[in-house]
C-alpha positions as semicolon CSV with decimal commas, in nm:
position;residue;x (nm);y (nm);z (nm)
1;X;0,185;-6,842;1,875
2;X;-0,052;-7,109;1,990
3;X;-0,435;-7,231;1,838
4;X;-0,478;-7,336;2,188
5;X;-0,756;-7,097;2,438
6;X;-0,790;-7,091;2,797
7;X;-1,147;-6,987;2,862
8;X;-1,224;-6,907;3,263
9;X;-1,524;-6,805;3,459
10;X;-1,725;-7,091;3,343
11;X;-2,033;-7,168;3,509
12;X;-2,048;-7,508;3,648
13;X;-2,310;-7,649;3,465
14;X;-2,102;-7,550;3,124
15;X;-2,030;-7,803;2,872
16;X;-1,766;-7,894;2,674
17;X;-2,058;-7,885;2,370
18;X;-2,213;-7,542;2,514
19;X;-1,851;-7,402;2,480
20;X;-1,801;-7,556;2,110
21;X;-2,137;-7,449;1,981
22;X;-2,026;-7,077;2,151
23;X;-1,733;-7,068;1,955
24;X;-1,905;-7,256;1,631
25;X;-2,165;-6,981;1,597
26;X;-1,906;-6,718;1,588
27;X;-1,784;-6,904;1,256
28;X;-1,461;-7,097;1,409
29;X;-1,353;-7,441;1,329
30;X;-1,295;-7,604;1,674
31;X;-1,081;-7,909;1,651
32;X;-1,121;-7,988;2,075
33;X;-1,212;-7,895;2,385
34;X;-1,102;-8,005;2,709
35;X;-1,261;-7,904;3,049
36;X;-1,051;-8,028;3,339
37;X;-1,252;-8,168;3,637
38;X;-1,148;-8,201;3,993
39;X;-1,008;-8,552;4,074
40;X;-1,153;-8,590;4,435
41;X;-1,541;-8,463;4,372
42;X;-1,563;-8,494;3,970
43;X;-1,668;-8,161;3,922
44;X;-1,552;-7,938;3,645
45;X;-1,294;-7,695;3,769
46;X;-1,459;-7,364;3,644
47;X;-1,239;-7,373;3,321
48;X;-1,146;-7,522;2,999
49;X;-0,898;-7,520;2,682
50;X;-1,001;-7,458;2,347
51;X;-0,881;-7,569;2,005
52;X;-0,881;-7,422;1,681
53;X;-0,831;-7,479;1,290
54;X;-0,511;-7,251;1,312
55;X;-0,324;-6,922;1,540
56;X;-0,451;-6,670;1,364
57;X;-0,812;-6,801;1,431
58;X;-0,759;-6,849;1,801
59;X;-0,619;-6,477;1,855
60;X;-0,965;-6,352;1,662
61;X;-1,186;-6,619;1,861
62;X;-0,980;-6,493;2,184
63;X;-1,066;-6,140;2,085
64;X;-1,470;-6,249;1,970
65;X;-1,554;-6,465;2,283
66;X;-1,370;-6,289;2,557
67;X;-1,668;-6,159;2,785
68;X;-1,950;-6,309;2,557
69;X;-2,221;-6,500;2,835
70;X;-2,284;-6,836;2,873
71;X;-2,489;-6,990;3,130
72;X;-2,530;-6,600;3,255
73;X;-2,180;-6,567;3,336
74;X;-1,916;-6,370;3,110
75;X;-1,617;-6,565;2,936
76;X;-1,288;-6,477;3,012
77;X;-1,083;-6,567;2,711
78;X;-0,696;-6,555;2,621
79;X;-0,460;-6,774;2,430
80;X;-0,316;-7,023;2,629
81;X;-0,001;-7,033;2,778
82;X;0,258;-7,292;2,716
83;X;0,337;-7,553;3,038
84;X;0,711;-7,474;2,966
């Protein structure tokens, strides 16, 4: 199990604050949130991790946000995958 959430199809004005505040209003403890940018332009790459307070709270939050709008486009939400 993981706390950890890989949210895609963000716009590419999104924040890393618009994303916690998303999640925040829901009612879930975020603890980070990392949006990867490309290393040649700068620009965010069109997705991001999120953190939570504990597993069980990142499956609901993965189930809550998944396909909820922000900046007009629909999140696609899932718990993240391990690098291993």
């Amino acid at each position: 199990m993981t706390n950890r959430l890989f949210v895609g199809n963000l716009a590419w004005e999104a924040r890393a604050s618009d994303i916690r505040t998303a999640a925040e209003l829901l009612g879930f403890v975020v603890t980070d949130v990392f949006v990867p940018v490309d290393r040649s332009s700068g620009r965010p790459r069109g997705f991001a991790f999120l953190e939570l307070d504990s597993d069980d709270a990142a499956e609901r939050a993965a189930t809550a946000l998944d396909g909820e709008l922000l900046a007009g486009r629909p999140l696609r939400v899932d718990l993240a995958r391990s690098r291993d």
